[in-house]
N, C-alpha and C positions, 0 to 999 in steps of 0.2 A: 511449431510450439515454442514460444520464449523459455525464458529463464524461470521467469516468476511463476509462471503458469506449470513449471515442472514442480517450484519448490511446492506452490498449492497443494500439488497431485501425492506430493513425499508426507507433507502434515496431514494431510487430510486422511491417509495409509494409514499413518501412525496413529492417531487417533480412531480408529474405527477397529485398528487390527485387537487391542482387548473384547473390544465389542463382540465381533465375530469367534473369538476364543472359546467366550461366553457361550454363545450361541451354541458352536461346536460341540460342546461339552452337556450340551443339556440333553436330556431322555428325549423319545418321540410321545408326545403323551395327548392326549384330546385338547383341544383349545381349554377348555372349562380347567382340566387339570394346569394348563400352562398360566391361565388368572389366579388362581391361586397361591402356584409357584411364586409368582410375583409379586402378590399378595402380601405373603408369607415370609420372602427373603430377608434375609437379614434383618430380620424383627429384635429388637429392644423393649421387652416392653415395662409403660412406664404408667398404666393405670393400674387402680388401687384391687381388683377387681382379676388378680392373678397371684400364684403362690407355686413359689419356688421348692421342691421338700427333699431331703433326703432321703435317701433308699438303702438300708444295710443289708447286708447279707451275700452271696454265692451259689455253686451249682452245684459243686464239690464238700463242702461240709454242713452247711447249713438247710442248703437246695432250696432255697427260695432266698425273697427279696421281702423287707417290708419296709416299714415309715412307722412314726409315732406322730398321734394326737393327743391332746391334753384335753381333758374333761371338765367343767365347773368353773367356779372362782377358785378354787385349792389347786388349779391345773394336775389333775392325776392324769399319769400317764398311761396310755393304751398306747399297744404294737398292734399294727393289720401287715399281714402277708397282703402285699400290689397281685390281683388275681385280674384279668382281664375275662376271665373265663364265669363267675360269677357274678348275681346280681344284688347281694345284701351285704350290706356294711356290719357286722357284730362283731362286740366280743363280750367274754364274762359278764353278768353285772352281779352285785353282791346276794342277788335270789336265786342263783346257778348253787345247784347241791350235786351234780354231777361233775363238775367242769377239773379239769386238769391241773397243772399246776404250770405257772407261765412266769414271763419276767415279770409281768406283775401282778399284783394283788386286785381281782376284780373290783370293777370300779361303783363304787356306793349311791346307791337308789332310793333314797330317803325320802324326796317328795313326789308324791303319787299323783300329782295335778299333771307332773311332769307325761305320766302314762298315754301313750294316747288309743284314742278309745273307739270303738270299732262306728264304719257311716260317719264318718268324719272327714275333712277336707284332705287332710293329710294322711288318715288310713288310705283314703280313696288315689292318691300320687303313689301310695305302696303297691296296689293291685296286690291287697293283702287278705287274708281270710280270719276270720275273728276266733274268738275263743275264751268265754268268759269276760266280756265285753273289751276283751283286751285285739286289738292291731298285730295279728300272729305270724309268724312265719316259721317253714321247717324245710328245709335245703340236704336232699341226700345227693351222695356223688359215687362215681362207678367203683371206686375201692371199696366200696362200704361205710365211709364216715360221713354224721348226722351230725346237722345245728339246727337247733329248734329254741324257740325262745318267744318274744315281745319287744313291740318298739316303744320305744320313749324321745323325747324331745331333750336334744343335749345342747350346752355352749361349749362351742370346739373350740380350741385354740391349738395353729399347725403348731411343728417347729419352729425355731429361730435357727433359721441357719446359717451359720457364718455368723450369729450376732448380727446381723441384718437391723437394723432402728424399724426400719422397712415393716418388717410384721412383730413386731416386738408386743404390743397388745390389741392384735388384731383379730378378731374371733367372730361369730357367727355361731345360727343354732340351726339343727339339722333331726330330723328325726334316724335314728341311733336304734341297731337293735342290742335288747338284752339276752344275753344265751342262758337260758336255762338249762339247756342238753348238749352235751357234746360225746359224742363216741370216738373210737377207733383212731385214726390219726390227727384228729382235732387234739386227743385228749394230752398226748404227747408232746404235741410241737412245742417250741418256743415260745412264739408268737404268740397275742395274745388272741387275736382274732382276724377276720379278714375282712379286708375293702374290696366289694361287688365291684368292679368297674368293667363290666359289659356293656352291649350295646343295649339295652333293655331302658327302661323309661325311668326304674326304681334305683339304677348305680349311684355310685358315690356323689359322681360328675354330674348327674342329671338333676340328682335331688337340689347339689349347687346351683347348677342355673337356672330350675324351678323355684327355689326361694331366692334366685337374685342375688347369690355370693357371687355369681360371675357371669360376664355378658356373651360368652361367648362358649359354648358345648363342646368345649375338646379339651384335652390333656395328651401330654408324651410321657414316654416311658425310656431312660436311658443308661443300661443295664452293663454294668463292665466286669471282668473275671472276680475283682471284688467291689461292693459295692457300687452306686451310682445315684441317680438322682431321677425327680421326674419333677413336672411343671403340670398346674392347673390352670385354664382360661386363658391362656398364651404360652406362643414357644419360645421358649430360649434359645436363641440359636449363638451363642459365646463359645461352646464347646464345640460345633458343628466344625466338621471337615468339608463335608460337600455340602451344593444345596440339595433342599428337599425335593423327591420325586415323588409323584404321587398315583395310587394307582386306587378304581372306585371298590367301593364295598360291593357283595352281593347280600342285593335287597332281601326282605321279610326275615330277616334271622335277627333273635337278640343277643348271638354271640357275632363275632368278628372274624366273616370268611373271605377270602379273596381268591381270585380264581388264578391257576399256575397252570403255565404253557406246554414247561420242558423243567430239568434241570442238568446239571451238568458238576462230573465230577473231573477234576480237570477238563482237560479239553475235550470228555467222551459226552456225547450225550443222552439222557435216561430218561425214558419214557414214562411220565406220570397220566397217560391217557386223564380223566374225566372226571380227578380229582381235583379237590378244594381244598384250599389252606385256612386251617382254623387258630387264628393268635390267641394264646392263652399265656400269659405270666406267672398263672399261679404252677403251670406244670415245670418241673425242671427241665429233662429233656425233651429233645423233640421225636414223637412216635411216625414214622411211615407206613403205610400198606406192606406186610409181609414181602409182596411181590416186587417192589417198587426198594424196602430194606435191602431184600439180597440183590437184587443188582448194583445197588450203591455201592457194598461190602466189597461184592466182585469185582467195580472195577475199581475202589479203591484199593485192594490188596495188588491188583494189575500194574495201576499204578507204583506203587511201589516198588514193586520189581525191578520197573522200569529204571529206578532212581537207587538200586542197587543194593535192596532192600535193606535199607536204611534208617527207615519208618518207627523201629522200634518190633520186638519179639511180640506177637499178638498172640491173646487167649481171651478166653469170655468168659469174665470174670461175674460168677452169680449174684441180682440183683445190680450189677453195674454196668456192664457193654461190654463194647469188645475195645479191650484195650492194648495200647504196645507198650510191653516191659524196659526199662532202662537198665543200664547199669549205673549212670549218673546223671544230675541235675543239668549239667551238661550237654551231655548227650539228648535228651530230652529236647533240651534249648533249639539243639542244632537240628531236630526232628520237625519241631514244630516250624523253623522258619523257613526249613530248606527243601525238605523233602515229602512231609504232607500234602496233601492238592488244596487247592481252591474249591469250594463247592457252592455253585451259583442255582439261584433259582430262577428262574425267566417268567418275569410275571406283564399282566397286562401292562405294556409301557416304561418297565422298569427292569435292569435286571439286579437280584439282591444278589451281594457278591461275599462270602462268607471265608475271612483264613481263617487254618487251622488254628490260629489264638483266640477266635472268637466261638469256635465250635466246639473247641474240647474242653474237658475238664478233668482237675489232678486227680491222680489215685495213688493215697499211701497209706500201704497195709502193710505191716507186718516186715519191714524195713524194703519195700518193696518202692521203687520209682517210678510211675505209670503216667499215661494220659492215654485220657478215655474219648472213645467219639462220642461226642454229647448226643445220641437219636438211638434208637431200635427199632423194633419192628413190630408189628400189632396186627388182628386181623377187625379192619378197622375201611370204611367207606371213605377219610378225608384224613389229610394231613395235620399234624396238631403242632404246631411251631410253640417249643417250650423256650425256658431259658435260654439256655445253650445257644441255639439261634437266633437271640435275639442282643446278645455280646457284643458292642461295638457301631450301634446304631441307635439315633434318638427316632424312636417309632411313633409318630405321631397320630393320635385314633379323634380323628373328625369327624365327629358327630351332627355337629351343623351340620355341612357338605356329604355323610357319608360317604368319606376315604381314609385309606390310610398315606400315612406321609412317612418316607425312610431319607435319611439324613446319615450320613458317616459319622463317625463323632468319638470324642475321647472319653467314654462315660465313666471310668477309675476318677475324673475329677473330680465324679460326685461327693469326693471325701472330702472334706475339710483340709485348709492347708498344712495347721498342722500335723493331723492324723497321716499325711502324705508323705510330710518331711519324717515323721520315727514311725513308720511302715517299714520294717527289714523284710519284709516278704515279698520284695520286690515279684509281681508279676511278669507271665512273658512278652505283653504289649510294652509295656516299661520299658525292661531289659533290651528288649530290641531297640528299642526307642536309641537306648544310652548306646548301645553298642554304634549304631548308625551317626550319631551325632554327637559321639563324645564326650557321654556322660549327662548328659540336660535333659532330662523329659519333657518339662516345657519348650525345647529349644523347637520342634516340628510345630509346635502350632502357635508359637509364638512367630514361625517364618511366615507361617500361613495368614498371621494376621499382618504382620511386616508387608508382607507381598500385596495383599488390597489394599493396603491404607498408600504402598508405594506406587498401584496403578491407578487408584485415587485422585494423584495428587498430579503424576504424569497427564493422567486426564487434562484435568484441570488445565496444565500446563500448556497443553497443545491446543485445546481450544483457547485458549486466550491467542497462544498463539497465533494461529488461525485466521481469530475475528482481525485482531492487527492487521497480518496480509492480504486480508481480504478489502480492509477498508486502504488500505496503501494503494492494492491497486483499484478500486475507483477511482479513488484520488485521482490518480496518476492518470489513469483513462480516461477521468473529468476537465483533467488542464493539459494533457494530450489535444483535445478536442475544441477547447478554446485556442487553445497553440494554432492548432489548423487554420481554424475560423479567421485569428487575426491575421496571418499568413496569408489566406486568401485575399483576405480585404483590401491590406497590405499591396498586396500585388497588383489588385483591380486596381485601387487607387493610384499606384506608379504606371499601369499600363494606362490610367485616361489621362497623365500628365503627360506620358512620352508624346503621345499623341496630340495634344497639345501643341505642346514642345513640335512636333514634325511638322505638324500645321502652319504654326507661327512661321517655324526656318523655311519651310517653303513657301509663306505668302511674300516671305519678306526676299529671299532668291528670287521669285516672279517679279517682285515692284523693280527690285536694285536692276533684273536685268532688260523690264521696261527700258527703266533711266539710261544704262549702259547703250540701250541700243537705240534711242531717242537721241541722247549724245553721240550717238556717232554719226545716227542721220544728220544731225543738224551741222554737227562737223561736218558731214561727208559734204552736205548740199553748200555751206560756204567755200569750200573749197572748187566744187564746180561750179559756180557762181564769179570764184576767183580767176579760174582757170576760163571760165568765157568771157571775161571782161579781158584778159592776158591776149586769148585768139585774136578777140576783136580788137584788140589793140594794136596786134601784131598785122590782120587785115587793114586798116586803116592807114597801119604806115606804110605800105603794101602797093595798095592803092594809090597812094600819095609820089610813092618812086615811081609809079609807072605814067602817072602823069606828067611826071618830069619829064 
């Protein structure tokens, strides 16, 4: 093997070895799930026909997440808690005589055309039930709290987030329920009302791509210690750490279940036999099967030991988990980063990988330092994956396709830049962050993007590379081979002159020594010629004495 044909062998490595990186690094997942993947990657996206929105809120004081929409031409603003778990959008409207008291003032219902009215196009996309010719709905849930009400036809307008131009007077009309009733923990909350966003036909998301706000049936959810963000009709993937893996829904459910293997509390593994995972947003924590809780507990406190119980002082504190006590913010710090386990769940094709900064949440009571494990225990048939777990990942719910999509992701960005820089509550995804890099919180995922745009461009380089070498040596192997050619020719031609050449010098050796030897003959014969005219002369006179 030459020179060239090594250097080939070197670029041609270098260029393929990201390739293969890639490869390496990707889940095992069905062909179907890996088009998508692909699909999906590094998406930007740039039609009109997608919406970027904020998410406030936490696990720890607020326990839920919501977004505001703005109602009308006067834009009044309405709060929905992000609920994955339910299928109707409501909140207050100004005919609520039971309704709570919230951030804000129910939103005013003044034209009645707006009502919509039962056997109608749009009753009929609610799979709603009437009630005084009104489009009704009434939604109870396992705590005990009731919303009951009527739908009406509103103009939405999202947020502007960041000031975006982008959606600045972008709006759309959506049928909207009005709460006339709200009990028990509705009545309290904050929030003004909640967005349905299940798998069901009548969600948020659905009613959007049924009236054509958006062309494509999915949304994400990107949920961080505090606040975060989510996306309708495409994915954002700007924050994203990893790519998306993707594992399939199970069918005939209107809620969001997927099915889990094993999981694993460090390195032990725990048996969840022939249970389902059910993704809910609206729930804070996430609840396990009783039998399935104490083994996690068990070998978490195990682990701990292990690491020299270090973990923090645990008690199970009423209404909140079990949590480990500190002495300081500190200490705390150093619990969460070092001595907590990992808790993985192994699901179809994927495995979700869960630290402790994405699963716990603070507890401070009564000058008390805590963090709590975000899950408990329940006597319950399936897995309810709340908040808590869902920290730290942009969860993507594919409705077209029927999957879900998990993605790593920095979701504390969801705040606004400002709000970021005079945040003094630094989180401990953050702090970690600063500690490891020096103070930057952007500095890890600004590497992260530094790093592809740098094997990008290395790409680039080496194929160009490449084609060069590759054309050098044709070249070279194209006038190599005329090289030859004429070489040959060359030669043929000098072998039929030598030949020639031998020809000639020996015809003309043959004639000269003709002549040579023709010239000697005819010398030789005068001279014997000479020599017998000498005899006979010599005889004569010979003769001539003896006559005498």
């Amino acid at each position: 093997m030459n020179y060239s044909q090594n250097i080939s062998i070197l670029f041609l490595f270098l260029l393929i070895s990201p390739i293969l990186s890639e490869l390496y690094h990707l889940q095992k997942v069905p062909a179907k799930l890996k088009t998508l993947h692909r699909a999906h990657r590094n998406l930007s996206p740039q039609n009109d026909s997608y919406f970027l929105e904020q998410a406030y809120g936490d696990s720890y004081d607020l326990y839920y997440y919501y977004t505001t929409l703005y109602f009308g031409s006067k834009k009044t603003p309405q709060t929905f808690i992000l609920d994955t778990g339910s299928p109707t959008t409501t909140s207050p409207c100004s005919k609520c005589t039971s309704c709570g008291k919230h951030l804000n003032k129910p939103y005013e219902l003044k034209d009645n055309s707006k009502i919509i009215k039962c056997y109608t196009d749009d009753c009929n996309s609610l799979g709603s039930s009437c009630m005084n010719n009104q489009c009704s709905f009434s939604i109870s849930y396992s705590e005990g709290s009731r919303l009951a009400g009527f739908f009406n036809l509103q103009d939405i307008y999202f947020e502007n987030i960041n000031n975006d131009p982008k959606f600045s007077s972008k709006s759309f009309t959506l049928p909207i329920g009005c709460t006339t009733t709200e009990t028990h923990l509705f009545v309290s909350q904050s929030a003004d009302g909640i967005m349905g966003l299940n798998n069901s036909g009548r969600s948020f998301v659905s009613l959007m791509f049924k009236y054509k706000v958006i062309q494509k049936e999915l949304f994400s959810i990107c949920l961080g210690q505090k606040d975060g963000y989510f996306s309708i009709g495409e994915i954002d993937t700007k924050y994203h750490k990893s790519n998306i893996s993707y594992v399939p829904l199970i069918w005939g459910h209107s809620n969001f279940y997927i099915k889990i293997i094993d999981m694993k509390v460090g390195n032990v593994v725990v048996s969840t036999k022939n249970y389902n995972i059910f993704i809910d947003s609206g729930t804070t924590i996430t609840y396990f099967p009783n039998e399935i809780y104490n083994s996690v507990i068990d070998n978490f406190n195990t682990y701990c030991k292990e690491k020299g119980n270090k973990c923090g002082k645990f008690q199970d504190v009423e209404n909140i988990g079990h949590c480990g006590m500190f002495k300081s913010k500190k200490e705390r710090f150093e619990a969460l980063n070092y001595y907590w386990p990992n808790i993985t769940l192994n699901l179809e094709g994927y495995s979700y990988i869960l630290t402790p900064n994405n699963y716990y949440f603070e507890y401070n009571d009564n000058n008390k330092i805590g963090a709590c494990i975000g899950f408990e225990g329940e006597y319950s048939s399936k897995i309810t994956l709340g908040g808590t777990f869902m920290h730290g990942h942009d969860i993507i719910f594919d409705k077209d396709n029927q999957m879900i999509g998990f993605a790593e992701a920095d979701c504390n960005r969801g705040m606004n830049v400002e709000e970021r820089k005079n945040n003094n509550d630094i989180t401990p995804d953050d702090s970690f962050i600063k500690n490891v890099e020096g103070g930057n919180p952007n500095k890890f995922i600004e590497l992260n993007e530094k790093l592809k745009i740098g094997i990008i461009i290395i790409s680039c380089v080496l194929i160009v590379f490449l084609i060069i070498l590759i054309i050098f040596i044709l070249v070279k192997k194209f006038n190599t081979k005329e090289y030859k050619a004429h070489v040959d020719e060359s030669a043929e031609n000098k072998n039929g002159n030598n030949e020639n050449n031998i020809n000639n010098v020996l015809e003309n050796k043959n004639e000269n020594n003709k002549n040579n030897i023709k010239n000697e003959l005819e010398i030789k014969n005068e001279n014997n010629i000479d020599n017998e005219s000498e005899i006979k002369n010599q005889n004569t006179a010979t003769n001539d004495i003896n006559n005498v």
